[in-house]
Each structure stands twice: as structure tokens, then as C-alpha cells.
N, C-alpha and C positions, 0 to 999 in steps of 0.2 A: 861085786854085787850084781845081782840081777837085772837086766834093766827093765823096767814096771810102766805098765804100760799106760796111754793117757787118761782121764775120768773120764766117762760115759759124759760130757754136758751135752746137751742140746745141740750144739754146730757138730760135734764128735759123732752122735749119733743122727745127723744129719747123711753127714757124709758115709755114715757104711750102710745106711738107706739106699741111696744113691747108687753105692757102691757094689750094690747085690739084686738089684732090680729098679723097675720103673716104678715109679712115684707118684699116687695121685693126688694134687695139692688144689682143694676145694680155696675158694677165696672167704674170710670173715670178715665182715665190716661194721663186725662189735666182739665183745668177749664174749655174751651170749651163743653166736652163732658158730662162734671158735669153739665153747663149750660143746655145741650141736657137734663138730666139726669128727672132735675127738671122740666123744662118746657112739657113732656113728662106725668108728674103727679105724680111721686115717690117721695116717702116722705124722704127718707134717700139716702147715695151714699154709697160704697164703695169704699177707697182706695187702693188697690193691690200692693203689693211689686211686684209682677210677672208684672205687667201694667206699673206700674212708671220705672221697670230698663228696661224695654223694649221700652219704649219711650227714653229712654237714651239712647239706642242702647246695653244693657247688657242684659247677660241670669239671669234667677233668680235661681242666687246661695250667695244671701246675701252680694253681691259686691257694695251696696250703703250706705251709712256710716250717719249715726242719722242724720248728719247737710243737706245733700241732701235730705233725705226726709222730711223731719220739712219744710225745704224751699217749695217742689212741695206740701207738701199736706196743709199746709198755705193757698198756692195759689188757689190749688182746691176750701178747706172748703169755703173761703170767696167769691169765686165766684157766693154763693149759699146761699139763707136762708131755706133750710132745713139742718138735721143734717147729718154728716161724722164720718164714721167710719177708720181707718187706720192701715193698716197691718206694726205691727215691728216687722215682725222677730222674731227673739229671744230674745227683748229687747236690743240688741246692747251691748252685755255683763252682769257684774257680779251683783248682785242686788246694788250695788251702781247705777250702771248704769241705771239700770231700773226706778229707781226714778229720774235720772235728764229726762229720758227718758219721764215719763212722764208727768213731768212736762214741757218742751219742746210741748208737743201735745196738754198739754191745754192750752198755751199759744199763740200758731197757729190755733187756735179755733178749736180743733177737737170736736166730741162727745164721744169719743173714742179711745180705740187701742187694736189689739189681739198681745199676746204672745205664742209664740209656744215652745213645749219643744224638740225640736229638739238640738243635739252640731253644732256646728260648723266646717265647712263650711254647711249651711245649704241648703236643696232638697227642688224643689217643693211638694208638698205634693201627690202627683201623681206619684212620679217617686220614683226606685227603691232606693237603698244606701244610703238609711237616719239612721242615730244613735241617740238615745235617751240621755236626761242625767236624772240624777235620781229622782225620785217623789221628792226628800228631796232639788234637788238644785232649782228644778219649783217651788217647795211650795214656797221654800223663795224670788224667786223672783217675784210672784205673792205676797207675804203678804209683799216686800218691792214695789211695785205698788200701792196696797193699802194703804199704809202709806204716799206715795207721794202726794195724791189727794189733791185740794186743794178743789175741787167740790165734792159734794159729789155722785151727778149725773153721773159723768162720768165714763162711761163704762169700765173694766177689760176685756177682754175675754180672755180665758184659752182656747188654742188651743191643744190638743192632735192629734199626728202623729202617735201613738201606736198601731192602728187598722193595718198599714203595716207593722210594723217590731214586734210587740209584741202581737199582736192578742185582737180580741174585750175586750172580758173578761180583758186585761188591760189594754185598753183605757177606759173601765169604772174604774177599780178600781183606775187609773189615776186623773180621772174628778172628781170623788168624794173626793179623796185627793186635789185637787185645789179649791174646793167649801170651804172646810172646810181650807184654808187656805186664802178666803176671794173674788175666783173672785164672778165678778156678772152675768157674762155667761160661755157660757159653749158652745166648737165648736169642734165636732170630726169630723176630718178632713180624708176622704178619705174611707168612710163607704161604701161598695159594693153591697147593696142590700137594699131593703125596709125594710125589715125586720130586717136587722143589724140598720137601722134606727129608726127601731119600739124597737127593745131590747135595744139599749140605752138608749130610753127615759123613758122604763117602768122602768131600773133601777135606774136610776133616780129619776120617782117618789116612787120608791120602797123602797130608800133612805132619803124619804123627803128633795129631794132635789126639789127647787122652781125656778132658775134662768133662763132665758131665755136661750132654746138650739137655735145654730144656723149649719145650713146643707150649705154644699158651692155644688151649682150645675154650677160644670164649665166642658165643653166639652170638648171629649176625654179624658176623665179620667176614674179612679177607679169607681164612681157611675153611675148608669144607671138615664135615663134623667128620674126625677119627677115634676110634675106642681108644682109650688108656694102649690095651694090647697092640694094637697097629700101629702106635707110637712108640714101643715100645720093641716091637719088629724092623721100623724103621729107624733105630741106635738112639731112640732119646730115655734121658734117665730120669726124666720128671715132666706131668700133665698139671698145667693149671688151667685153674676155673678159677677165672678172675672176682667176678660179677654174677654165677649164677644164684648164690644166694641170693645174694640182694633183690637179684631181677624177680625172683620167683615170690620174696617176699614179699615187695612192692604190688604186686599182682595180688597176693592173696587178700592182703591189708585194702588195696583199692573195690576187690569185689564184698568184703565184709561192709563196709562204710555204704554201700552204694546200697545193700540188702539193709542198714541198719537205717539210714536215713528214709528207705521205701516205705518199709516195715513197725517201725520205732522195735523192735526186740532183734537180739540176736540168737535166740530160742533155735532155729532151726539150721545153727550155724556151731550148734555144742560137739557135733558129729568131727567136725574137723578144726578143732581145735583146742592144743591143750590143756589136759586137767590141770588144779592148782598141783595136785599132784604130783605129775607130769615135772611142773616146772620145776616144782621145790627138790626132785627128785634130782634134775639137771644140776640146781645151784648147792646142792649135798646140803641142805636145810638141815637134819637132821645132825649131820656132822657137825654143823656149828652149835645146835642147841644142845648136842651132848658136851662140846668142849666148854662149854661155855657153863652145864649142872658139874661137871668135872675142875673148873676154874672154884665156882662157890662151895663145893665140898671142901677142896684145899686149903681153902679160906680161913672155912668154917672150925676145919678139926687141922691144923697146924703141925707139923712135925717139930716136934721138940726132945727129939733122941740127940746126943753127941757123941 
């Protein structure tokens, strides 16, 4: 018999994404803006712990607890048929934990999830006073992730923080200790320069290592801004934008409030912002009210052939 190849799901076609070019993964920090995300023409999302507890109204210092984000980012993935990636943390504790962890995210239909080797209370990856725990405690909770999977597609990624607090040279020897403890990417987080971008990956393949890197280019941070393309010169196979949704919505939503409490109208504010149209368009309005005149017709005239 032939052997037939695996379904097309989501983590599957994550990975031949990956596998054929660079990747550019906007962040949502609702289903809405995932909707934007997709319709827009990107092929993947990003989930952001930093976006999800900021839509809570929390700073991101690891204050939303497995079962909050399993619920928000459920809701994201499935708002979309392309694939989601989702930021946990530090896996939410001890490698038991990691394993119901993630199995939790493929049952919420992720394609995905990154773990960072940060302790706890844990830092944005841009800000000072982050602590590391040991290669030896990451390994084991990266090769108990890997033993959780029940897909074999879905994505591990092995976040190292080490570049701030322990210097490039051991965020590489870091990423090369989590490859060989089973992730299938690889994301240093907070690298300063193109060039600390370019020496990661040559060590990398210097190492035979093969896994998709991925570079997080989110503003105001540690790295200077790189196209998708220049990252993509420099060997990584995926761009996130963690946060700029959000940040730009925030902005918009602040200067509207500020023209509507000046003004009492937001008359001169119809120019940029969208129609009901517009939305209903996004949330396929019509497709629901057709299935829904197609539900009552069924109903109505009943099939009674045998």
C-alpha cells in the first residue's frame, strides 16, 4: 500500500510554511484582530502573552494562569483557518506542568506554543531583571513537551532570555542544549544587532543544527527594526510582531476618546474608521444570515423521501 501522506491540519501546514520561506506572524489580542490578521493575507498569527494580559488590563509579568489563556487563545485560533502560534510563558510551571500544558493548546487548536527559560515572576523579554533557571531544568521541560504531543506537528519553541542576562555566547550554548533535548525551534529573544542575529544562526548551522529560528521584531525594544526580508537573509524562518496591533490600536482608540470628549461627536472621525459594513463584512454576517434563512427553509419543507 502506498504510504499517504499526513492531513494538511494547521501545525502540518505550519511547518511547510516555515519550511519554504520566512514567515511573517502579526500578534492578535482577540479574534477580531486575528480576523484582521488573516483577511489581511498572512498565513500564521501570533499569540502574545504581553497582548492577551494587556487586553485584560495586566502588565506582562506572568499574572494570567494556563486556564485564561487556553480560553483567549482557543478563541483567537478558531476564529481563523490559518495557523496560531501561543506564547506560555514558562510553561506554567514544573515539567509535569508543561505536559498538561501542552496538551491544553492542542486541544484549543493551537499550531503551537513557545517556552521561555526565564524563573519566575517572569519579564518581558526587553526589560531589565529577568533570571534565568538552569539549561538542565529548560531541557527537561522542553523533552517533557515533547513527550506530551499528541501531534506530531506541533510546534515546541525554545525561547532563550540569555542574550540579556548571560551574554550571546550563552544563548547560543543555551539553544543548542534545547535542540538536543527535542525543541523544533528555536527563538532568541532580545538579540541587539544584525549581526548578533547573523552569529546566532551561523552557530547554529555550525552545530548542524536545522530547526526553524524565529527573531521577534517588536518596537521599542532591544533590537533595531529589520524587514521581514533582512531576517530572512539572516537564516530565520519566522518575524513576529508581538504587540503591534494592540499598540496601534490603543493609539487610535486614545486619540478618538480624546476628539470625542473635546467635541461631543465623532462626525469628523467617520473618514477613518470602519463601516458597519466594513465589520459585518470581516465577521462574514451574511454567511451566518444565509445559513441560518437555509436552517428555516429545512425546517419548514422537511425531506420525507425513503
Amino acid at each position: 500500500m502506498a504510504h499517504r501522506s499526513r492531513a494538511l491540519t494547521k501545525p502540518r501546514r505550519l511547518r511547510e510554511a516555515l519550511a519554504q520561506h520566512t514567515v511573517a506572524m502579526p500578534g492578535a489580542f482577540n479574534a477580531l484582530t486575528a480576523i484582521q490578521i488573516e483577511a489581511a493575507g498572512y498565513e500564521a498569527v501570533y499569540i502574545s502573552g504581553a497582548g492577551l494580559s494587556a487586553a485584560r488590563g495586566l502588565p506582562d509579568l506572568g499574572l494570567l494562569s494556563l486556564a485564561e489563556v487556553v480560553a483567549d487563545a482557543r478563541v483567537i485560533a478558531n476564529a481563523v483557518s490559518i495557523p496560531s502560534i501561543v506564547d506560555a510563558d514558562t510553561g506554567y510551571g514544573p515539567p509535569l506542568t508543561v505536559m498538561r500544558t501542552v496538551r491544553e493548546f492542542q486541544r484549543a487548536g493551537l499550531a503551537g506554543m513557545q517556552i521561555e527559560d526565564q524563573e519566575l515572576p517572569k519579564k518581558c523579554g526587553h526589560l531589565p531583571g529577568k533570571r534565568m533557571v538552569s539549561i538542565g531544568e529548560m531541557a527537561t521541560k522542553i523533552h517533557a513537551a515533547i513527550q506530551a504531543k499528541d501531534d506530531p506537528d506541533f510546534l515546541v519553541v525554545a525561547r532563550t532570555d540569555a542574550r540579556s542576562v548571560e551574554g550571546l555566547e550563552a544563548a547560543i550554548q543555551r539553544s543548542q542544549a534545547y535542540v538536543e533535548a527535542g525543541a523544533d525551534a528555536l527563538f532568541p529573544e532580545a538579540l541587539e544587532s544584525a549581526e548578533e542575529f547573523q552569529q546566532f544562526a551561523q552557530a547554529m548551522t555550525q552545530a548542524g543544527i536545522k530547526v526553524p529560528l524565529i527573531a521577534n521584531m517588536t518596537e521599542f525594544g532591544k533590537t533595531p527594526f529589520l524587514s521581514v526580508s533582512e531576517f530572512q537573509t539572516l537564516g530565520y524562518r519566522a518575524v513576529l510582531f508581538p504587540v503591534t496591533t494592540l499598540r496601534a490600536a490603543a493609539r487610535a482608540i486614545e486619540k478618538l476618546l480624546f476628539e470625542l470628549k473635546t467635541f461631543g461627536t465623532q462626525r469628523d472621525w467617520l473618514s477613518q474608521i470602519h463601516t458597519r459594513e466594513q465589520v459585518y463584512d470581516l465577521l462574514r454576517y451574511e454567511d451566518y444570515e444565509e445559513q441560518e434563512r437555509r436552517l428555516y427553509d429545512e425546517s419548514s419543507h422537511p425531506d420525507t423521501s425513503t
